[in-house]
N, C-alpha and C positions, 0 to 999 in steps of 0.2 A: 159652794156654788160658783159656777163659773159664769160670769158676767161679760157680756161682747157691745161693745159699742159702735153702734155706725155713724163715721165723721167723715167729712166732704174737706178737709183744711189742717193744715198745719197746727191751728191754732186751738183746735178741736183733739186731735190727736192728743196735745202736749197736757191739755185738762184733762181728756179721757186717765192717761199713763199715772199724772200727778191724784188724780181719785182714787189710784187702783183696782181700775178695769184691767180683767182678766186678759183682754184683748183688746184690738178695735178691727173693725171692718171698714179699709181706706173705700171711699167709694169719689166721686165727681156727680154732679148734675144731680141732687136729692131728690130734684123736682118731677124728674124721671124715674123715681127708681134707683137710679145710679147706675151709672157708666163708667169703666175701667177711667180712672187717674192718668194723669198726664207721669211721665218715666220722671219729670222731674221733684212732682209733689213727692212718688212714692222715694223716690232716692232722699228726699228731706225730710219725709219721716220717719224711715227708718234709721238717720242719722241723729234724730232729738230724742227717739225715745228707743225705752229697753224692751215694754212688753210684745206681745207676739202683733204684729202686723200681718193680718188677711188682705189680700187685694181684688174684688169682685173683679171678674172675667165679663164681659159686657161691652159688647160695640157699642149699641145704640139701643134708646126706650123703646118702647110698645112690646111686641109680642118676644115669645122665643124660639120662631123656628128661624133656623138662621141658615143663608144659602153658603155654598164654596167657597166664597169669597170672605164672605163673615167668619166664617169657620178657619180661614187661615189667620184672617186677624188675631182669632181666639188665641190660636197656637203661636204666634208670633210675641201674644201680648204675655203667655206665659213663662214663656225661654226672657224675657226679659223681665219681668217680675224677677223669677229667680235667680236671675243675674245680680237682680239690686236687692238680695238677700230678706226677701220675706219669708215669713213662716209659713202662709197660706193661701189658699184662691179661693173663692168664693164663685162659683157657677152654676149652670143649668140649662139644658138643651129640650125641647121639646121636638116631637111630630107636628105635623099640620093638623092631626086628629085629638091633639092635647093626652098623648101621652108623653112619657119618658122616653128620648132618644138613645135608645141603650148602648148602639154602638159608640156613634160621637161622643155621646159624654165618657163612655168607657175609656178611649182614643185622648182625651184630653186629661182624665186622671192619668192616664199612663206619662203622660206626659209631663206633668205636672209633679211627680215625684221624684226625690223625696219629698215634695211638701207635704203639708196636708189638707184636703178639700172638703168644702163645704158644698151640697148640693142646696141652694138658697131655693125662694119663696114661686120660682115658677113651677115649685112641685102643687103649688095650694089649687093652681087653674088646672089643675087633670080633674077627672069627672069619677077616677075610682081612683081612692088615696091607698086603698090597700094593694092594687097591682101596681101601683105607682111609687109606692113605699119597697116593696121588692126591687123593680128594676131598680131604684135608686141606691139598692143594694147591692145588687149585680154590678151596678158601675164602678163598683169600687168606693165609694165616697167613705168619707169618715163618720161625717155627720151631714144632718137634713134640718135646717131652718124651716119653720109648717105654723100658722097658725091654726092649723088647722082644718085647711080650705073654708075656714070663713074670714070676715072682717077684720076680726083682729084677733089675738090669740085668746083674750076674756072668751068669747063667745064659741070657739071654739072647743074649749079644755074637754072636753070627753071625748073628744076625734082626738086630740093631741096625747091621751092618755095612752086610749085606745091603739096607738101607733107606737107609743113606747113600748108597750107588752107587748106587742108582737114585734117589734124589733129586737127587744132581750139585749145580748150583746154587740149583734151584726153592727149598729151602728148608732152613734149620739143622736137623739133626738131634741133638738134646741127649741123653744119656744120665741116667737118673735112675732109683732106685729101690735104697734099699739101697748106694747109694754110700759109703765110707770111705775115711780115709787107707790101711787095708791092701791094700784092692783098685784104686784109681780109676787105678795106673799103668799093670796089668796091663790095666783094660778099657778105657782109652783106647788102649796099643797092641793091642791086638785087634779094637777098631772105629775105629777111625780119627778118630771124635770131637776135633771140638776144640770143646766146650762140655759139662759136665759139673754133674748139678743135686744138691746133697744136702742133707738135714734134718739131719746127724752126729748123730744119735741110733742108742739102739742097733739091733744088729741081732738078727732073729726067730732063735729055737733052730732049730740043725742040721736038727731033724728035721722042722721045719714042712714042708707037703704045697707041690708044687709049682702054685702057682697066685696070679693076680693080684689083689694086696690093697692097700690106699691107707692102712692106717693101721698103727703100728709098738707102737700099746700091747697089754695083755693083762688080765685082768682084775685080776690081782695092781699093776699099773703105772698103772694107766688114769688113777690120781689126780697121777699125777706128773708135774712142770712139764716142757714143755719148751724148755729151753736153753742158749744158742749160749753158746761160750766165745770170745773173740777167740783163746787159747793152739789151741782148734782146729781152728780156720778155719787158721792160719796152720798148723797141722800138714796139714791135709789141702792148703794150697797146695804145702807143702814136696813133697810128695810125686811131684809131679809136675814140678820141677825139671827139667830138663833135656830132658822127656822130647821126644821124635821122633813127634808121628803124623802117618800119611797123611792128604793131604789134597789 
């Protein structure tokens, strides 16, 4: 199983690596979603640790249709990730119509290689996951972060499944969104996933409405850090111990 951690900090990283996280995904600003890291976090963490470092491509929070301007950031922020020798990007382009921007994002894999890229969680707000699943093939991506198109990826797993079988081999399909030690065995045998992506931070109250959100504070928590413990990282690997999925 391959295991991706999202960390905003140096400090976080170095516990992610020391648990033996398959990965981490550097992001900034959790509270948003995440936003592309400053050159000098990612230069410091890719100097403390050995595992694969992703760097999410990301101006700014809210939506993802992003104009010319934003668009050269993207590419600027790419040529400089790969400068400071990471493994991967982490991105995603929308329409104003909430589909998949096929050519820009095509335009930004091209760019971005050799790395390799992850198409992240603004696939989950398009309104049809399975044309949306294709174009995000056509872009070239490696892999697609989804819980689903719902809340979190628990409530999801049968759109998450449903999206691995028809991807086959064209491309990873990663579970993410609300991932835990409690659940991640339960939803890896339910979708077949063998890549699984989580923040361990906590999770939103029982009764929150069912629908897709990218950030996990609230107004009472907003101010509060977040992070990784190496104790669990290494809990939520245990967890999945032994486990059997389809593949």
């Amino acid at each position: 199983m391959e295991v991706e951690i999202c960390v905003d900090s140096l400090e976080s990283a170095i516990a992610a690596a020391r648990g033996e996280a398959h990965r981490i995904e550097l992001c900034s600003a959790l509270s948003e979603g995440g936003i592309t890291p400053s050159f000098g976090l990612i230069q410091a963490v890719r100097d403390a640790i050995d595992i694969d470092v992703y760097v999410i491509i990301r101006p700014r929070g809210g939506d993802f249709v992003y104009s010319e301007h934003e668009l050269r950031v993207m590419s600027n922020d790419i040529l400089e990730a790969k400068a400071l020798g990471v493994n991967g990007v982490v991105l995603g382009l929308l329409t104003p119509e909430e589909t998949v921007d096929v050519a820009r994002t095509r335009a930004l894999v091209q760019l971005a290689r050799p790395l390799s890229v992850t198409f992240h969680r603004a696939f989950d707000t398009c309104e049809d996951l399975d044309s949306a699943l294709e174009d995000v093939i056509a872009c070239g991506a490696d892999r697609l972060l989804t819980s689903g198109g719902r809340f979190d990826a628990s409530r999801g797993c049968r759109q998450i499944a449903r999206l691995r079988e028809a991807a086959g081999k064209r491309i990873q399909i990663m579970a993410g969104g609300g991932v835990r030690p409690s659940n991640v065995r339960q939803l890896v045998q339910r979708t077949g996933v063998v890549a699984v992506h989580t923040s361990l931070n906590a999770r939103a109250d029982a009764g929150e409405r069912d629908s897709v959100r990218f950030t996990n504070t609230s107004k009472t928590d907003a101010a509060a850090p977040f992070t990784i413990h190496e104790e669990d990282v290494r809990a939520f690997k245990a967890a999945l111990d032994g486990i059997s999925a389809k593949v």
